[in-house]
N, C-alpha and C positions, 0 to 999 in steps of 0.2 A: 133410389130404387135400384136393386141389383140386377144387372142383365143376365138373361137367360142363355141355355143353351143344348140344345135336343142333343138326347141321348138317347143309346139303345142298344142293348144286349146283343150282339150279332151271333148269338150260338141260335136264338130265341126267332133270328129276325128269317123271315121266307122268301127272300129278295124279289119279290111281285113287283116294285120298283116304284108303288105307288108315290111314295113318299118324294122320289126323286123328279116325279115330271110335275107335284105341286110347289116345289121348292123355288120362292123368287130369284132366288139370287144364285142357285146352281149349288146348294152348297152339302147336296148331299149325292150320294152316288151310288152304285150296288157294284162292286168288287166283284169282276169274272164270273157273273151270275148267281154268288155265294149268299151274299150279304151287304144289305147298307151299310155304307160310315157318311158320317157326319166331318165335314172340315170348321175346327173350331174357329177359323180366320173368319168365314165366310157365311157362319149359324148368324140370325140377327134372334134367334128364339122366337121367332112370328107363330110357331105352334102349328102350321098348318099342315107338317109331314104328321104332326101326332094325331091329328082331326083325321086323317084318309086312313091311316094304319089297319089293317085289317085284323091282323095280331093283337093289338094294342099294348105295342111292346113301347112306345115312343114314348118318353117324356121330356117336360122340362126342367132342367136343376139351372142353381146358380152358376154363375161362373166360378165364382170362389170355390164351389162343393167340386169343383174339375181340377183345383190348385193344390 
């Protein structure tokens, strides 16, 4: 089974930050108020920043579909 890994348009995203305070592991952030990014090290794809997303800009791809 291929591991996932949250993605998200940041032209799209409205940095509310939701995404960032349900994140276990820290591995998403919002950039000087702008916009979330996602650190690929530290995604495990648990889904849960795309569950709160208010935009419903979050998804999950493969890892391979990031290579």
């Amino acid at each position: 089974m291929a591991r996932k890994l949250a993605q998200l348009p940041q032209k799209r995203c409205v940095a509310c930050g939701c995404c960032a305070k349900v994140c276990p592991l820290g591995a998403v952030t919002v950039y000087r108020g702008l916009y979330a990014q996602v650190d690929a090290g530290r995604c495990v794809g648990c889904g849960k920043c795309a569950a709160v997303c208010p935009a419903e800009i979050i998804t999950l791809v493969s890892r391979e579909e990031q290579l």
